[in-house]
Structures are given as C-alpha cells and as structure tokens.
C-alpha positions in Angstrom: 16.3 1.4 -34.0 17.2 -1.8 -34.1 15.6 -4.5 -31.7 15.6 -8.6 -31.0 13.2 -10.1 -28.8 13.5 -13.6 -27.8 10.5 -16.0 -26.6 9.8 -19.2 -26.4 11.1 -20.0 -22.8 10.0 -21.6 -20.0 9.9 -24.4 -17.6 10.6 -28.2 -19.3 11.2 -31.5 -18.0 14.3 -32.9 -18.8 14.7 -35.0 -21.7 12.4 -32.3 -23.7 12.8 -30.3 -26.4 11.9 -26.4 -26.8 12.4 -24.2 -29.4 13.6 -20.3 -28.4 12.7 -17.5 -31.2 14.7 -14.2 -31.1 12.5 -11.7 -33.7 13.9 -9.1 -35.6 13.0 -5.4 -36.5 13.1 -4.8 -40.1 15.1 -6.8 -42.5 17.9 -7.1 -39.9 18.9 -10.7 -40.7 19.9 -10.2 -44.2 22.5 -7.8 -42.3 23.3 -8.9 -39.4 25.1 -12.0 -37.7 23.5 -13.3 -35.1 24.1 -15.7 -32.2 22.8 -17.2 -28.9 24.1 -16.9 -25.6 23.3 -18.5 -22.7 23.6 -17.4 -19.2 23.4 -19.7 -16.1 22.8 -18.5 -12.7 26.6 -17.5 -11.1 28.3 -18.4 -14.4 29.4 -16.1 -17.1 27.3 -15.6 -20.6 29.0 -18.3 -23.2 28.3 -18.3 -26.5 25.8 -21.0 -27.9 25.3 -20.9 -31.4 26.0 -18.4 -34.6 24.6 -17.7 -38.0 25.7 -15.3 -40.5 24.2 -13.4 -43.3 25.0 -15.9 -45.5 23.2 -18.4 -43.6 26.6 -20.4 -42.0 26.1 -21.4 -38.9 28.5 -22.7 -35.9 28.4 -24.0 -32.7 30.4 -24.0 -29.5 32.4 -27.3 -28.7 30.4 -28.0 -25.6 27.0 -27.3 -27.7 27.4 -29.4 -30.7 24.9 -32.4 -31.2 21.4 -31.3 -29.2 21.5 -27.7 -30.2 20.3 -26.4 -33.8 20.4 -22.7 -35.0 18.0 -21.7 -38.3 16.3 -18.6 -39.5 13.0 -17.8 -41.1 13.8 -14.6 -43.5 10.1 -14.1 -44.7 9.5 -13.9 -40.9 12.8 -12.0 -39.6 12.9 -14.6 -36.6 16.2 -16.7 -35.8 15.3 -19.9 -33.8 17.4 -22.4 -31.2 16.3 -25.4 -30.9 17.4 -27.5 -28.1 17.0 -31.4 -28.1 17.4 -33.5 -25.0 17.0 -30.8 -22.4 19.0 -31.3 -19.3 18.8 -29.6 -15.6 22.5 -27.4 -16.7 20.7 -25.9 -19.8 18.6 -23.9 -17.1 19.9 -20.3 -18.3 18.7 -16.9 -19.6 19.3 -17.5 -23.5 19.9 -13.9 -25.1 20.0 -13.2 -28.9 22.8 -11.0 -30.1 23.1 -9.2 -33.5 26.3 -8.0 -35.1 26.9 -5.7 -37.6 30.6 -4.5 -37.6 31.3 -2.2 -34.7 27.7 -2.1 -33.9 25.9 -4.8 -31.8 22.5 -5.8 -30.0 21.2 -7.7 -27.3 18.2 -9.1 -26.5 16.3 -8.7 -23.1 16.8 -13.0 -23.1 14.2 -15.4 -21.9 14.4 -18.1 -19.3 14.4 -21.7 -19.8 14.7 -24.0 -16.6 14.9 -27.6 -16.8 13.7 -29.1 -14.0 11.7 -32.3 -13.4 
C-alpha cells in the first residue's frame, strides 16, 4: 500500500523559512507525480507546487518566487521549501501522489505563521 507522510510543520515567525518533507513508501517517486496542496482555515485546498517523474516541476501563479519543490530519490522524500513566510501561508500543507487513475494523500502537517 502505498503511503506519504508529510512533516516538518510547525509554528514560524514571519519572515522565516521552513522546509515541509512528504516521505514515500517504496520507490514511489520514480512513479508517481506528486504535488503540494495547501489548505487554509475556511478556504478551499489549492494547489501549491508539482513535480513529475521526470523531475519537472511547476508552480501555481500565486506561489511562484518564495516557494521551491525538490526530491531526494536515494531517500524517497519530496520537499517544499517556503522562503519569506507570511501570516496567509498558515495552512495544513498535504502531499498528493498521482499515478494515472490512482491517487494519494497525505494526512498534511500544519504550519502557522504567526509572530
């Protein structure tokens, strides 16, 4: 079975940085594409970050510039790292694979920005 977990969250003061870690079972990154989401209390999950297989990665319009997505293969971990935190990245960030039809999620972890 399949399975991400995420770490790395937690409270930072704004202007920070923090990097978020979604670990993989097995070999599932040299399969699978896989993104961040972020979701903010009372707003809807949007879509962070992506990075393929192949190692291409993309980012959404509003995220471009403070957020960077990578992966460690040897160590089956994707990372976010987030750059000059601010009080509206305070979310629940959840890692999402994708293989075709089939999909998983994370359980997320919280990072609040708050002075």
């Amino acid at each position: 079975q399949v399975q991400l977990v995420e770490s790395g969250g937690g409270l930072v003061q704004p202007g920070g940085s923090l990097r978020l870690s979604c670990a993989g079972s097995g070999n599932i990154f040299n399969i699978y594409d896989v993104a961040w989401y972020r979701q903010a209390p009372g707003k809807q999950r949007e879509l962070v970050a992506t990075i393929t297989r192949s190692g291409t990665t993309n980012y959404a319009d509003s995220m471009k510039g403070r957020f960077t997505i990578s992966r460690n293969k040897a160590k089956n971990t994707v990372y976010l790292q987030i750059n000059s935190l601010k009080p509206e990245d305070t979310a629940v960030y959840y890692c999402h694979g994708v293989l075709g039809r089939s999909d998983v999620w994370g359980q997320g972890t919280q990072l609040t920005v708050s002075s």
